[in-house]
C-alpha positions as MATLAB code, in Angstrom:
seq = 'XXXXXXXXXXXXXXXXXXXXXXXXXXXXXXXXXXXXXXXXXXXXXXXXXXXXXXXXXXXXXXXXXXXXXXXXXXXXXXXXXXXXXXXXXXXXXXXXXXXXXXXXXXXXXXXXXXXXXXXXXXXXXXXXXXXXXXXXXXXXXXXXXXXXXXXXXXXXXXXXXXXXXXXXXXXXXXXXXXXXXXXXXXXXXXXXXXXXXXXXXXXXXXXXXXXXXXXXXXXXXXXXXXXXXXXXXXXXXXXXXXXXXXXXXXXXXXXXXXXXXXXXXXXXXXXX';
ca = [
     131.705   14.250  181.221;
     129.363   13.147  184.376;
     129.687    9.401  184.091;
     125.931    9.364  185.434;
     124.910   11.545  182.586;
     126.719    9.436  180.640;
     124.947    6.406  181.277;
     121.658    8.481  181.145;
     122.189    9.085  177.449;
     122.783    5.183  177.257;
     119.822    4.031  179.119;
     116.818    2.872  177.231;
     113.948    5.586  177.873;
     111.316    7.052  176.104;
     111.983   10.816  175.883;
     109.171   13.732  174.689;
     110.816   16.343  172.286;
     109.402   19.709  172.321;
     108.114   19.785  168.462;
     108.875   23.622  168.426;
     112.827   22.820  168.891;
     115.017   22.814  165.604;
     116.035   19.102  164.831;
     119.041   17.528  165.031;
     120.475   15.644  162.407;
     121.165   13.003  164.965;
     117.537   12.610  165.710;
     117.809    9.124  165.123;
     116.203    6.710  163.304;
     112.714    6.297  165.425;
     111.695    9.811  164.822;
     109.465    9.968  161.750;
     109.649   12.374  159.136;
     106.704   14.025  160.016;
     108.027   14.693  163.163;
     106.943   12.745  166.408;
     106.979   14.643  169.561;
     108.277   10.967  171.010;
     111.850    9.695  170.299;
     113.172    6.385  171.572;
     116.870    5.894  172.224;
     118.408    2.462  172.105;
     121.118    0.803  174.479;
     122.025   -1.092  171.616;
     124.328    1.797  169.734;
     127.753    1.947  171.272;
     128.281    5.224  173.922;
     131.251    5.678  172.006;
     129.363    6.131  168.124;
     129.239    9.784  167.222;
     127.600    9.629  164.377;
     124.551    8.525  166.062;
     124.736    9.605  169.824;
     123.434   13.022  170.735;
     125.548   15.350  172.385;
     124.837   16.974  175.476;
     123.698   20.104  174.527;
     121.536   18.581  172.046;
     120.169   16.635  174.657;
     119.059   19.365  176.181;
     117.921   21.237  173.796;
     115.165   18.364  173.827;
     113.762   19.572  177.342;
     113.721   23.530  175.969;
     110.173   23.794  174.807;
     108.234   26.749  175.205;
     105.366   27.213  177.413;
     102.613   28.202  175.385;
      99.313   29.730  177.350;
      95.641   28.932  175.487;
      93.228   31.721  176.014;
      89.970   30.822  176.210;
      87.524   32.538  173.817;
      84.103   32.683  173.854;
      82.726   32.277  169.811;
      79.669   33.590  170.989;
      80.936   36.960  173.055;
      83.310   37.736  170.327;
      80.163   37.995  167.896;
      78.320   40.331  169.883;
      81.138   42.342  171.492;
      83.780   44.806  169.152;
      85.972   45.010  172.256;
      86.159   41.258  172.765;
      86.875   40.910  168.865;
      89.190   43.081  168.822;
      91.535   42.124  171.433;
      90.633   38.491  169.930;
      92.535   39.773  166.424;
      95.113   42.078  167.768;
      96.271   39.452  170.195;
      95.874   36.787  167.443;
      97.903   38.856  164.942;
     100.291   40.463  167.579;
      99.354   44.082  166.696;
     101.055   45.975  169.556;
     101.704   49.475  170.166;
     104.747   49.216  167.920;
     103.293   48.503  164.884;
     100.823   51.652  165.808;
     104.216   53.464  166.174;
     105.419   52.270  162.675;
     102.730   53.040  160.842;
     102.535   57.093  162.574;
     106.243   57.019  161.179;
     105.966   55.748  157.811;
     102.543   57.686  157.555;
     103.923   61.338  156.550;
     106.174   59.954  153.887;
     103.521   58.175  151.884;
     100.496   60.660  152.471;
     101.248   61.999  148.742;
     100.380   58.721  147.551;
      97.060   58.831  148.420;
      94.950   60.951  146.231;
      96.337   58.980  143.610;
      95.778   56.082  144.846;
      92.028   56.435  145.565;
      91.908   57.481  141.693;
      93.594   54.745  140.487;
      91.241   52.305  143.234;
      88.189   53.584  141.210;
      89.598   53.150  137.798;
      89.710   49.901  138.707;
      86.502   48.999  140.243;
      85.271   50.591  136.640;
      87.174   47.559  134.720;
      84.387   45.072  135.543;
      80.423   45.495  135.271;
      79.596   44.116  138.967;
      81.634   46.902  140.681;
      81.123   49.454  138.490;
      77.050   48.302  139.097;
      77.759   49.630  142.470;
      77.829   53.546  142.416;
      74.174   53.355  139.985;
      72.657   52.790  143.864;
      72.365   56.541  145.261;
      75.150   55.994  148.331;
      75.159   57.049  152.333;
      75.164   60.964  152.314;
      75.147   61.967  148.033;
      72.082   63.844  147.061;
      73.647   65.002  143.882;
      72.845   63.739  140.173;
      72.787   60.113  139.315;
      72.863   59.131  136.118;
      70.279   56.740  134.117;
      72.489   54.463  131.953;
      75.407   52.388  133.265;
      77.852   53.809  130.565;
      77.051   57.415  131.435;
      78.713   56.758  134.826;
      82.156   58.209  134.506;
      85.252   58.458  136.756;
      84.698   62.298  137.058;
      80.907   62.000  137.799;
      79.814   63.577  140.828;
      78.648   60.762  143.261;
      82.378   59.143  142.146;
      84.137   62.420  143.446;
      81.636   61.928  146.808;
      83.189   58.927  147.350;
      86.555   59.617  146.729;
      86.578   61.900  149.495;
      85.274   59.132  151.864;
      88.274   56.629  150.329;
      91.110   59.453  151.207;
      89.540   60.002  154.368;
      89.616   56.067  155.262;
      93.259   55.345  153.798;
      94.338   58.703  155.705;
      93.003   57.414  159.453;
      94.436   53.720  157.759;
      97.732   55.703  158.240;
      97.034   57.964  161.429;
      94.849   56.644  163.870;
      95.659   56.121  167.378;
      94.416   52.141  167.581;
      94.982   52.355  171.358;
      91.614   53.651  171.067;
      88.736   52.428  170.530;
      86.576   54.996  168.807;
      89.292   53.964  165.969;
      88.084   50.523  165.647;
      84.542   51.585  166.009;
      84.534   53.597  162.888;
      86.371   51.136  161.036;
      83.684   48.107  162.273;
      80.810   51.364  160.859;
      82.751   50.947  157.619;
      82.261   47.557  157.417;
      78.385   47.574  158.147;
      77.727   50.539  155.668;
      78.642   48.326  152.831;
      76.176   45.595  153.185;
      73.071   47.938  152.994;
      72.458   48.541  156.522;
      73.653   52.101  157.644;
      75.153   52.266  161.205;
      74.420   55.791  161.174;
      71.025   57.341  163.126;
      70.962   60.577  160.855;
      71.259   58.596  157.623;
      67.751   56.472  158.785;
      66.279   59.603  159.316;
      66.930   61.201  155.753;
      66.070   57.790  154.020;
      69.512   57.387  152.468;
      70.598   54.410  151.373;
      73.338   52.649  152.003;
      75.880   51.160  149.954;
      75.114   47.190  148.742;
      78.373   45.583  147.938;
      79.158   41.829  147.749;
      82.026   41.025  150.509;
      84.173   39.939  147.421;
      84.589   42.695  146.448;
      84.726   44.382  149.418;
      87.709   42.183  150.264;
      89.396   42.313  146.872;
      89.314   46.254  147.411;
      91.207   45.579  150.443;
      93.526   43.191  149.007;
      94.267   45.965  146.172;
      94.881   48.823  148.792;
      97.062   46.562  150.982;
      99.427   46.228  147.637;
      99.877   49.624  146.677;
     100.098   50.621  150.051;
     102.859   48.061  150.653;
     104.512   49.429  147.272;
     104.949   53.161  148.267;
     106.510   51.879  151.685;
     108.766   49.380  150.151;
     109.676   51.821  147.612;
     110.741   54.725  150.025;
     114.511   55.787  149.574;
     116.951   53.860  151.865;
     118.045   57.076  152.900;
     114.464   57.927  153.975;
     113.495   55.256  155.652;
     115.560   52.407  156.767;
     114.738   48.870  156.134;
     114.199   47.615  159.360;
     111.405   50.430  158.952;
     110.135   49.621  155.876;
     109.884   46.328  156.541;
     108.207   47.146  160.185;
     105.786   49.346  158.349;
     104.388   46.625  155.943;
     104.247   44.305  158.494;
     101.771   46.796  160.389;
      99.609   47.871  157.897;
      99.288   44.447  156.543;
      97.941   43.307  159.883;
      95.815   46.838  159.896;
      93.894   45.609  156.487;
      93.338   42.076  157.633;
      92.134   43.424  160.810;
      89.512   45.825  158.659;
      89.023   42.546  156.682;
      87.321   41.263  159.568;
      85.377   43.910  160.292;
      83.907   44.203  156.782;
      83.359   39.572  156.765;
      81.689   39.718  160.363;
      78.638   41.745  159.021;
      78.552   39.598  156.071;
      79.623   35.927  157.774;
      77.850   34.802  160.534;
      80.885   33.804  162.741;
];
């Protein structure tokens, strides 16, 4: 070994550690649990003490941190502007174009899934009073029957099969939309606004039809129950269907899909 290199290590310094690096078990004893970003190295421990005296490659493993670039975002642009937000969540959540890949992979293999899965989405907002509540409120485009009485309101009535064509239409562009575009996120942002009882749409103002009132709870527990049984049906594909690197690629992505949506239903409700 470089006898200068040598007496480096042995020199009394104060030396930064990149707090990203792994630690060493030979950290030493002046590096807090909690992990300091400083450690101090003593002449006092013998050159000659392995137990205690970091290798060279450890060493230098201390200098190995990564460079890491802060954007600067503007709180108040990223209210008023979808294409600022946007690229604000897809950078934060590292959406690329390969998780739009993924997802146009996996998409064809789980399309069955969804007609049942917009059933069984329903069933369940019928298990409890407050979302059931919901579809008493004429919605955004129905001009069919409503009915009077909360227990009247049944899974096969005909504003419920309305909106089940809306839910397959959403979980089907979930699946297959090109999100290099931007008409893609603009709908999805629309179906975030038509649930708090503003419509986005000109026509809708025009024919006086209302649209749909629902807390962002539940709007967000909806979400929460789509992004499981959509994970499900991927994770549950045959090996010799879809690999797992795929599988696992293909949660990943839609996950980050349904948080993104998330957003786009909160900012309407959240003033941030």
């Amino acid at each position: 070994m470089d006898g200068r290199f040598t007496q480096n290590l042995n020199t009394s310094l104060t030396e930064k550690i990149c707090p990203h690096s792994i630690r060493s078990g030979h950290s030493g004893n002046n590096t807090p649990e909690g992990g300091s970003i400083y450690s101090v190295q003593s002449n006092s421990r013998s050159s000659h003490d392995s137990s205690t005296q970091p290798t060279s490659s450890q060493q230098m493993e201390r200098h190995h941190c990564p460079v890491i670039f802060t954007q600067e975002v503007d709180p108040q642009l990223i209210k008023t502007s979808l294409d600022d937000r946007i690229a604000y969540l897809t950078d934060f959540l590292n959406f690329t174009s390969h998780d739009s890949d993924t997802i146009r992979k996996v998409a064809p293999l789980v399309n069955d899934i969804i007609p049942g899965l917009v059933d069984d989405l329903y069933a369940k907002l019928f298990e409890f009073d407050i979302t059931k509540k919901v579809f008493m409120t004429r919605n955004q485009g129905f001009d069919g029957p409503l009915p009077s009485k909360l227990e009247d309101l049944t899974l096969d009535s005909a504003q419920i099969t309305f909106r089940k064509v809306f839910m397959k239409s959403w979980a089907r562009r979930v699946l297959t939309s090109d999100y290099s575009n931007g008409k893609t996120w603009a709908y999805m942002d629309k179906v975030g606004i038509m649930h708090t009882g503003h419509s986005p749409f000109k026509h809708q103002k025009t024919m006086g039809i209302k649209p749909l009132n629902v807390p962002y709870r539940d709007c967000a527990l909806t979400l929460g129950w789509v992004q499981t049984i959509l994970n499900t049906a991927i994770l549950q594909l045959p090996d010799n269907v879809a690999s797992l690197t795929l599988k696992t690629d293909a949660v990943t992505a839609v996950n980050k899909v349904i948080w993104i949506q998330n957003d786009l239903f909160s900012r309407h409700y959240i003033d941030e």
